[in-house]
C-alpha positions as a Markdown table, in Angstrom:
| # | Residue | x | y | z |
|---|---|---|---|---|
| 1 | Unk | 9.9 | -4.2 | 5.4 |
| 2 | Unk | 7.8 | -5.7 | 3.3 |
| 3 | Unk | 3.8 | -4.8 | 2.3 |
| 4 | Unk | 1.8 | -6.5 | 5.5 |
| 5 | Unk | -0.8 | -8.9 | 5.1 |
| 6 | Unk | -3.5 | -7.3 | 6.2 |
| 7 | Unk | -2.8 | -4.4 | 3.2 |
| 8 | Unk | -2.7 | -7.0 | 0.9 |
| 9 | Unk | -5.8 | -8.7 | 2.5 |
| 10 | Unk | -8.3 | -5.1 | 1.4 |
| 11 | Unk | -6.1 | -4.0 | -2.2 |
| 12 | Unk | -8.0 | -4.3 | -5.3 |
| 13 | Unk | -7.3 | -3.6 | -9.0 |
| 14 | Unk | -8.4 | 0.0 | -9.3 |
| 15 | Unk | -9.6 | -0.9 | -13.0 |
| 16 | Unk | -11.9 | -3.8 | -12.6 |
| 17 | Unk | -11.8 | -4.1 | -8.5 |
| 18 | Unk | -10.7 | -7.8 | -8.4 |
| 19 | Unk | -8.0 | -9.0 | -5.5 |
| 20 | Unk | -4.6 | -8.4 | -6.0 |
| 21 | Unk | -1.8 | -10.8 | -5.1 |
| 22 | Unk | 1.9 | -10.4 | -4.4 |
| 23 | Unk | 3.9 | -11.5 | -7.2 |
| 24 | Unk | 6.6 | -14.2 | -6.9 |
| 25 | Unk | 9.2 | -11.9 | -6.8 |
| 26 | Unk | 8.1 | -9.6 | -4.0 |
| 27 | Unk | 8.7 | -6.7 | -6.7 |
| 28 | Unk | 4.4 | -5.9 | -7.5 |
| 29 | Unk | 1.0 | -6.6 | -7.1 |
| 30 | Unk | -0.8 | -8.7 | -9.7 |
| 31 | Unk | -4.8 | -8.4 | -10.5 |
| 32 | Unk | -6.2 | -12.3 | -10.5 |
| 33 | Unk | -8.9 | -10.8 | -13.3 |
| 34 | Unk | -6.8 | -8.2 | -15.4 |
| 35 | Unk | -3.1 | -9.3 | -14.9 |
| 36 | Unk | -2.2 | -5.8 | -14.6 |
| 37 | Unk | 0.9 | -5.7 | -12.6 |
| 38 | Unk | 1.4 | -2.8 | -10.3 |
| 39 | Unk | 4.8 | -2.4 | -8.8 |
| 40 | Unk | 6.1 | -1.5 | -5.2 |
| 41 | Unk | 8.2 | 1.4 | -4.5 |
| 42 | Unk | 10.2 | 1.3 | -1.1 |
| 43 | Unk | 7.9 | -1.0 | 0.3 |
| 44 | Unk | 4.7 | 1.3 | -0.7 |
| 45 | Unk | 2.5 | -0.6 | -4.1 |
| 46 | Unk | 1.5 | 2.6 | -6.5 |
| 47 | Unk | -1.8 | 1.3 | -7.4 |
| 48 | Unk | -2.4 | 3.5 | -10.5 |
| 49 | Unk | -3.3 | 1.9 | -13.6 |
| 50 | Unk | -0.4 | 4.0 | -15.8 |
| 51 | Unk | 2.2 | 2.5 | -14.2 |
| 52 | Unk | 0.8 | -1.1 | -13.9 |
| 53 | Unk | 2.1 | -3.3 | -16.9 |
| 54 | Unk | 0.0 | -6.5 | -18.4 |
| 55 | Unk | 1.6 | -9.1 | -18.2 |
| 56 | Unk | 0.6 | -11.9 | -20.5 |
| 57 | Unk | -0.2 | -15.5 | -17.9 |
């Protein structure tokens, strides 16, 4: 089962509160602002900026 839409629809970045978007890959959530990317465990994202990596564009 995969994250539902209306999750992703209220998510922000918890650094810099911007919307978050599913990445390609299914595998995380990336911030539109930041580009931190915050990964999904067993279909649950762990929004906590430690384990969110930057990735560059």
């Amino acid at each position: 089962m995969a994250v539902s839409q209306e999750l992703l629809d209220i998510l922000v970045c918890p650094l810099c509160k911007a919307p978050v978007k599913l990445t390609p890959d299914g595998q995380g959530l990336k911030c539109t602002q930041c580009r931190r990317v915050y990964p999904i465990k067993d279909d649950i994202p762990v929004m906590l900026v430690d384990e969110a990596k930057i990735e560059a564009e």
